[in-house]
C-alpha positions as CSV (number, residue, x, y, z in Angstrom):
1,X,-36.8,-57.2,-167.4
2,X,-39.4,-58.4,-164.8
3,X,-42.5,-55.8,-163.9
4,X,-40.9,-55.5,-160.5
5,X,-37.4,-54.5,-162.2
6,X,-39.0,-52.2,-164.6
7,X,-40.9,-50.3,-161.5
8,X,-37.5,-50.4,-159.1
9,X,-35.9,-49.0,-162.4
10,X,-38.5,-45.8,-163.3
11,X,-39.2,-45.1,-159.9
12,X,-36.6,-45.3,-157.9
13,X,-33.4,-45.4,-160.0
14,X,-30.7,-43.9,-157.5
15,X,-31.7,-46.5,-154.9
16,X,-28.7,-48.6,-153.4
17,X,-28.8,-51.5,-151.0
18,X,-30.0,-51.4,-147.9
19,X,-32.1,-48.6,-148.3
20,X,-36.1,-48.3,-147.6
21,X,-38.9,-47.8,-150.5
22,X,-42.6,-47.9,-149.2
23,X,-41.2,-49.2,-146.1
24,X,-39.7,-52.2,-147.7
25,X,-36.2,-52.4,-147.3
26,X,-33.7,-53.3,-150.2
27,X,-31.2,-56.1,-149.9
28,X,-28.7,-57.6,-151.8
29,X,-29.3,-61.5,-152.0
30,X,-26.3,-62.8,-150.3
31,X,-28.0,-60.7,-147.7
32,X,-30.6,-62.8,-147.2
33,X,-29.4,-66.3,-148.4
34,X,-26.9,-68.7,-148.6
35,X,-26.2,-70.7,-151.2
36,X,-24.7,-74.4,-150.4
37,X,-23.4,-77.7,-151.9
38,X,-25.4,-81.0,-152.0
39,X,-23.5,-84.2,-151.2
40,X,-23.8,-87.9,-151.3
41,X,-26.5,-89.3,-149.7
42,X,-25.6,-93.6,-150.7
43,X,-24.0,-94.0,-146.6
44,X,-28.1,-93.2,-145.7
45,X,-30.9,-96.0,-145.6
46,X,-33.7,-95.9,-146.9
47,X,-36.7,-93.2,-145.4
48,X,-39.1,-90.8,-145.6
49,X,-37.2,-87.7,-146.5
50,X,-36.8,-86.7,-150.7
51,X,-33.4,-86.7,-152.1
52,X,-33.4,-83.8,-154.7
53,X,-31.2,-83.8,-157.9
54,X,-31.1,-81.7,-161.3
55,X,-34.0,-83.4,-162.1
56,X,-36.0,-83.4,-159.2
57,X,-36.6,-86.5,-156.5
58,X,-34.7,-89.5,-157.1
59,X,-35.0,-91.5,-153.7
60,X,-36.1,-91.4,-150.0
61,X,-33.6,-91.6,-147.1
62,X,-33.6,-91.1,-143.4
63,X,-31.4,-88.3,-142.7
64,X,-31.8,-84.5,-144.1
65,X,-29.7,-81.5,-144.7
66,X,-32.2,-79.1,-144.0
67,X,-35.9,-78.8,-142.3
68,X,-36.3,-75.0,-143.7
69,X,-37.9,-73.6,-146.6
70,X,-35.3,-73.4,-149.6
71,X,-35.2,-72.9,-153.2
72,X,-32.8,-75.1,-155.2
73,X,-30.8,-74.7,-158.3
74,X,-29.6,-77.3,-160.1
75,X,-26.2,-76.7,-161.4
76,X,-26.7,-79.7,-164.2
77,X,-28.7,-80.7,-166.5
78,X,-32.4,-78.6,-166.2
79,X,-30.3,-75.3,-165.3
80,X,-34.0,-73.5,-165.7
81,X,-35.9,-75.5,-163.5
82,X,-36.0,-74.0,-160.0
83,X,-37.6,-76.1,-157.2
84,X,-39.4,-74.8,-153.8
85,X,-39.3,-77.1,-151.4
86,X,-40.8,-76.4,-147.8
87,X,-40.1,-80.2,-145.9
88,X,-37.0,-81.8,-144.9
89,X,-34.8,-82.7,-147.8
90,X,-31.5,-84.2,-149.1
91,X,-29.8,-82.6,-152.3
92,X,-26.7,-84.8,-154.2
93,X,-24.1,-82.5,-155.7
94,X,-26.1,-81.9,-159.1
95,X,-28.3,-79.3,-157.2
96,X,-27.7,-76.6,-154.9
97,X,-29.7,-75.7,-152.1
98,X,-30.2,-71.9,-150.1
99,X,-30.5,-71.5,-146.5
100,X,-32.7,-68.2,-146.3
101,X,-32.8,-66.3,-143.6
102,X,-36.8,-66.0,-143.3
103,X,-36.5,-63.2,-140.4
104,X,-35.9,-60.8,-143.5
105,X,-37.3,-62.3,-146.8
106,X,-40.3,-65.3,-147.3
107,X,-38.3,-68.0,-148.7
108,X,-41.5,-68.4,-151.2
109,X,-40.2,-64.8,-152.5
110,X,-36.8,-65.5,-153.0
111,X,-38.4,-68.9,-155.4
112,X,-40.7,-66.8,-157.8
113,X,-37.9,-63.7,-157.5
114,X,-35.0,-66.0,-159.0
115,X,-37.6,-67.4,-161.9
116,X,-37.1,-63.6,-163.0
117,X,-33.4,-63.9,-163.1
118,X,-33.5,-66.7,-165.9
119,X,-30.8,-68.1,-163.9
């Protein structure tokens, strides 16, 4: 159990979604993110922007998927290792990738809270 867990836990046990503590309010993560599918990326030529697998970058093509902040979670392979990644990127079908909403959580947040999860 993380620090943060341990003080949500003792201090405010009875507290459900959506609710305020401190002025910060609660939300569940599918809330706040969204949690998608890499694909292919062979079609692309080469360029400047990383294509991310289980392992981390394997090439550089032209196109991206996403110009946002996102965490990504590989699905094979290094299940542990979690990867932020704040330029335009590519991932294949080995890693996931999130599209957060950043109007309601710092995508940098949702990175070092899903470390805690041992995912």
């Amino acid at each position: 159990m993380s620090e943060l867990e341990r003080l949500i836990a003792e201090l405010c046990p009875d507290l459900p979604a959506g609710r305020q503590v401190g002025g910060v309010e609660v939300k569940k993560l599918c809330e706040v993110l969204t949690i998608k599918n890499g694909k292919d990326y062979k079609s692309f030529a080469k360029g400047a922007y990383p294509v991310y697998g289980s392992g981390g970058v394997m090439t550089y093509i032209d196109t991206f998927v996403c110009d946002k902040p996102s965490v990504l979670i590989p699905r094979k392979g290094s299940l542990d290792k979690l990867y932020y990644v704040d330029v335009p990127f590519w991932t294949v079908d080995t890693i996931f990738w999130t599209e957060i909403d950043a109007e309601i959580i710092q995508p940098k947040f949702v990175y070092y809270y899903l470390q805690t999860q041992h995912l």
